[in-house]
DRENLUMBA-500161 format. One line per 2 residues: number of its first residue (from 0); for each residue x, y, z of N, C-alpha, C, O. Coordinates in Angstrom, 3 decimals. Example, Ala and Ser with C-alpha at 12.3 -4.5 7.8 and 13.67 -1.06 7.14 Angstrom:
! DRENLUMBA-500161
0 = 13.190,-5.690,7.800,12.300,-4.500,7.800,13.200,-3.300,7.800,14.236,-3.319,8.465; 12.850,-2.250,7.080,13.670,-1.060,7.140,12.900,0.030,7.870,13.409,1.138,8.039;
This chain:
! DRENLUMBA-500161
0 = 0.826,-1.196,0.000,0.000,0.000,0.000,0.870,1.260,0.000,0.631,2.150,-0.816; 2.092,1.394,1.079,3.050,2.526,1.122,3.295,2.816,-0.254,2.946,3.893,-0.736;
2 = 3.985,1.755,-1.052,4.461,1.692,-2.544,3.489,2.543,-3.533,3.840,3.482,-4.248; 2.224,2.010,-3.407,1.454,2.666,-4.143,1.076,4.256,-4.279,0.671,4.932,-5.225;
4 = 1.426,4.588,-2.750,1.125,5.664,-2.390,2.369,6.830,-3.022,2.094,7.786,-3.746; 3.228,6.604,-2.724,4.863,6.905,-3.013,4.724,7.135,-4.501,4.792,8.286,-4.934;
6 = 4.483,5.832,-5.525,4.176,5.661,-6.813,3.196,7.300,-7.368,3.453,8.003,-8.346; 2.259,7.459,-6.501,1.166,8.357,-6.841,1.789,10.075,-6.804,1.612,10.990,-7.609;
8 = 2.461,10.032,-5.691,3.524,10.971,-5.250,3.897,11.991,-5.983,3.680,13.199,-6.083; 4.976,10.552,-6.823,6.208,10.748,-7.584,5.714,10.794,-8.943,6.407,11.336,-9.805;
10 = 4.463,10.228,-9.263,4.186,10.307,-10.568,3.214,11.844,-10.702,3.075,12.218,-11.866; 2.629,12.630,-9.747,1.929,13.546,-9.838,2.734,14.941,-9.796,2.330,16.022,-10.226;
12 = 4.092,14.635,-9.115,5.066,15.607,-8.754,5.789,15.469,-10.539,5.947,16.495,-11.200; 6.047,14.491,-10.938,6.629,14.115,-12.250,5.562,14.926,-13.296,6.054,15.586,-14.211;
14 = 4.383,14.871,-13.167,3.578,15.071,-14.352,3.360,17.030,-13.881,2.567,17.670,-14.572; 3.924,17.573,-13.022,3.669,19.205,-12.580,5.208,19.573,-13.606,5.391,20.257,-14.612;
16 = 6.094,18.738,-12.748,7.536,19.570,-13.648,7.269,19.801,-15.251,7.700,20.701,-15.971; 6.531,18.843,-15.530,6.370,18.644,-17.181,5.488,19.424,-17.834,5.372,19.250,-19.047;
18 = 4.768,20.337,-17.235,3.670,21.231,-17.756,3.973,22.295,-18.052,4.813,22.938,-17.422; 3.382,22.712,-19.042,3.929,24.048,-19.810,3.126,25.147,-19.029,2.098,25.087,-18.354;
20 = 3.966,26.169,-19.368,3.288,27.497,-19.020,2.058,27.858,-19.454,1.917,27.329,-20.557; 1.322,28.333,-19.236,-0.450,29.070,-19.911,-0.045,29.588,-20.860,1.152,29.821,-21.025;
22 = -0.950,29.877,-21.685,-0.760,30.896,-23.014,-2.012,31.524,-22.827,-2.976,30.809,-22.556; -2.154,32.777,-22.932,-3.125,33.358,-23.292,-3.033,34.098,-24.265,-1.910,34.507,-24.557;
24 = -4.357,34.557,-25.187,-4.269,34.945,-26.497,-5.200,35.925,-25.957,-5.955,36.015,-24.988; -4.803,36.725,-27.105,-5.860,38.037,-27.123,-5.573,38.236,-28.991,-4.597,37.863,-29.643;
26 = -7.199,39.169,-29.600,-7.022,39.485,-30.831,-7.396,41.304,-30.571,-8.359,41.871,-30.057; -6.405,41.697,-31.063,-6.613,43.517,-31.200,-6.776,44.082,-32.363,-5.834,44.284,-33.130;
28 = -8.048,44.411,-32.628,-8.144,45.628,-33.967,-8.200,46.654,-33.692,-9.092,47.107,-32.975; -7.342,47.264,-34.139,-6.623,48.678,-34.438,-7.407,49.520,-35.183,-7.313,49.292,-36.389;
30 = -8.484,50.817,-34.752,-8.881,51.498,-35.647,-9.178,53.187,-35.499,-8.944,53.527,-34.340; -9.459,53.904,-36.034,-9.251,55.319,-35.728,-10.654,55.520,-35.235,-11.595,54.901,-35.731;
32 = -10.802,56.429,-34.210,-12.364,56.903,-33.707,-12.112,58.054,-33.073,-10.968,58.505,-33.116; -13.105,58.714,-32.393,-13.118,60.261,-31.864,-13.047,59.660,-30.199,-13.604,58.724,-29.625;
34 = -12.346,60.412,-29.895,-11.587,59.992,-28.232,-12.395,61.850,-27.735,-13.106,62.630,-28.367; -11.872,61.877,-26.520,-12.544,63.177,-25.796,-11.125,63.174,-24.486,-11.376,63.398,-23.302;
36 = -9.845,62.913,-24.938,-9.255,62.916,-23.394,-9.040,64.362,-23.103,-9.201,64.567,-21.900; -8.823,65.126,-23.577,-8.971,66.485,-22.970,-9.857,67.611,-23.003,-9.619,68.817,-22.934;
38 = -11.252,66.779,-23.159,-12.422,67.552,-23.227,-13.270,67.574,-24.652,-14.477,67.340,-24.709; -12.276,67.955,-26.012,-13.091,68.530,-27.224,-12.707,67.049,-27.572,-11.840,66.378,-27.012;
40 = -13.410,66.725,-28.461,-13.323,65.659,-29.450,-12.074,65.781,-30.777,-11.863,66.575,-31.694; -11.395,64.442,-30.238,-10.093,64.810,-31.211,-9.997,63.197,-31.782,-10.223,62.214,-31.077;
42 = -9.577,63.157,-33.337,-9.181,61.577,-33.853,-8.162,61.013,-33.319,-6.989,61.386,-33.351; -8.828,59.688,-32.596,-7.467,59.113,-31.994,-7.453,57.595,-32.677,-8.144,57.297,-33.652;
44 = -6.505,56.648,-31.963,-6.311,55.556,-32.304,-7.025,54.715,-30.769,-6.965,55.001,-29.574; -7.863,53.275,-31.751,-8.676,52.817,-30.298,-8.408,51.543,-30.764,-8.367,51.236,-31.955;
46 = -8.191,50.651,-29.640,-7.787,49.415,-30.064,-9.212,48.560,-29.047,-9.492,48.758,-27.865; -9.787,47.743,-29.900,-11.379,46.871,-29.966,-12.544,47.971,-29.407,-13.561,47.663,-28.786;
48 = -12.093,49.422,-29.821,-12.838,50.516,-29.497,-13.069,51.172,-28.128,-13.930,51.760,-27.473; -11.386,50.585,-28.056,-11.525,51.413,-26.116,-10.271,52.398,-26.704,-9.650,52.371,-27.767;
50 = -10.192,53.284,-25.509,-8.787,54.596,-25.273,-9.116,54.743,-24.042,-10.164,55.150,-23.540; -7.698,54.218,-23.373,-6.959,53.353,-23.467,-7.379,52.200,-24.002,-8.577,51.929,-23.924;
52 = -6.587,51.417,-24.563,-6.786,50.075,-24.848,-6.840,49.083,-23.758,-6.589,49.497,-22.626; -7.189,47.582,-23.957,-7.233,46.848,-22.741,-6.203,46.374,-22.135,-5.078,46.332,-22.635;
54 = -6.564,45.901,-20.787,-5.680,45.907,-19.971,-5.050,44.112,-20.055,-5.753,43.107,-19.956; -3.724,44.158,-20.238,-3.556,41.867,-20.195,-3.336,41.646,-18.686,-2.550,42.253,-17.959;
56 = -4.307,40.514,-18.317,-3.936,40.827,-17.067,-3.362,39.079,-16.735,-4.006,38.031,-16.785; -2.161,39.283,-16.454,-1.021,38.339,-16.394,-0.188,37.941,-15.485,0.176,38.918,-14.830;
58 = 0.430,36.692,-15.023,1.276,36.097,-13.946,2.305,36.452,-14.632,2.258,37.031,-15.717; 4.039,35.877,-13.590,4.767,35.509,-14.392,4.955,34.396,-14.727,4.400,33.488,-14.108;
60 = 5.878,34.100,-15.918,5.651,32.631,-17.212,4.774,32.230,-17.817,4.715,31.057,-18.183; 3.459,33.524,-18.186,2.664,33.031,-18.976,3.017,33.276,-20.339,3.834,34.197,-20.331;
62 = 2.783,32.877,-21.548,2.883,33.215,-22.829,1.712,33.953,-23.414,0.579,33.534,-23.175; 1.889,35.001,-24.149,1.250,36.214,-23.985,1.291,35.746,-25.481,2.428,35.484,-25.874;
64 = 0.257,35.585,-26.420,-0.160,35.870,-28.443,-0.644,36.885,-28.329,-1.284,37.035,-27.288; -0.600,37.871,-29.147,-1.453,39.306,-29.194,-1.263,39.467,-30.680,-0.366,39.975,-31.353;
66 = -2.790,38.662,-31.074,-3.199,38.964,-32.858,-3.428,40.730,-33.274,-4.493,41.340,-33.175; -2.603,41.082,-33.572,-3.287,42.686,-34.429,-3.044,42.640,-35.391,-2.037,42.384,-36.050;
68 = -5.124,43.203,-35.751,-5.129,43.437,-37.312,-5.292,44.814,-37.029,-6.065,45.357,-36.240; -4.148,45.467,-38.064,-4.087,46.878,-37.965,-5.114,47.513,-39.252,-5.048,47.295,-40.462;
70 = -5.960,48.273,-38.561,-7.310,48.802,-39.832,-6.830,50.489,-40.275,-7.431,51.256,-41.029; -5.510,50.729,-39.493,-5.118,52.199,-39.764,-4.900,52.396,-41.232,-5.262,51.567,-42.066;
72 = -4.188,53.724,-41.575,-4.134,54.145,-43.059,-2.857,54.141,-43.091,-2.320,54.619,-44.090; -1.967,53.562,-41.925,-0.636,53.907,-41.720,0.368,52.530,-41.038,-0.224,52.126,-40.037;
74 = 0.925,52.182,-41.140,1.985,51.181,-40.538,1.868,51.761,-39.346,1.881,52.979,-39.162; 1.696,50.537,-38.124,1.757,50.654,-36.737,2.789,49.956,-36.073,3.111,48.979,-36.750;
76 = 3.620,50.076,-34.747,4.740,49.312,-34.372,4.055,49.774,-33.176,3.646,50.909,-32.933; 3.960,48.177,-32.097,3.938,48.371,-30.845,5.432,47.983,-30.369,6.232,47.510,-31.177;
78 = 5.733,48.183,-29.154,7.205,47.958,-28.691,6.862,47.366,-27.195,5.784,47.631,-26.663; 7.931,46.483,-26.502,7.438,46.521,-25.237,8.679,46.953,-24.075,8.403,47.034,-22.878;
């Protein structure tokens, strides 16, 4: 019975080391709309139609995909 138990242990502790990190995905479209951050209405850039855009909300060692389809009139570069 000890054996078995030990067996269960070592094989559940064995099967944690072996697991990959999370991935989470997100998809962002990129598009121009009328924002208001300093009162008058000015063209900004809104990503899935928020300003600010959304927030990733993340551990560490997760794997982060972030699909953007950019709908601008212009080449976009995010940086991190």
């Amino acid at each position: 019975m000890r054996l078995v138990v030990v067996s269960v242990v070592l094989l559940s502790l064995l099967g944690l080391s072996l697991a990959e990190d999370p991935y989470l995905f997100f998809d962002w479209n990129v598009t121009y709309g009328t924002i208001s951050p300093l009162g008058g209405p000015e063209r900004g850039i809104l990503i899935n139609g928020q300003f600010p855009g959304p927030e990733i909300n993340c551990t560490s060692n997760n794997n982060i995909v972030v699909n953007i389809f950019n709908f601008l009139d212009e080449p976009l570069l995010f940086t991190c």
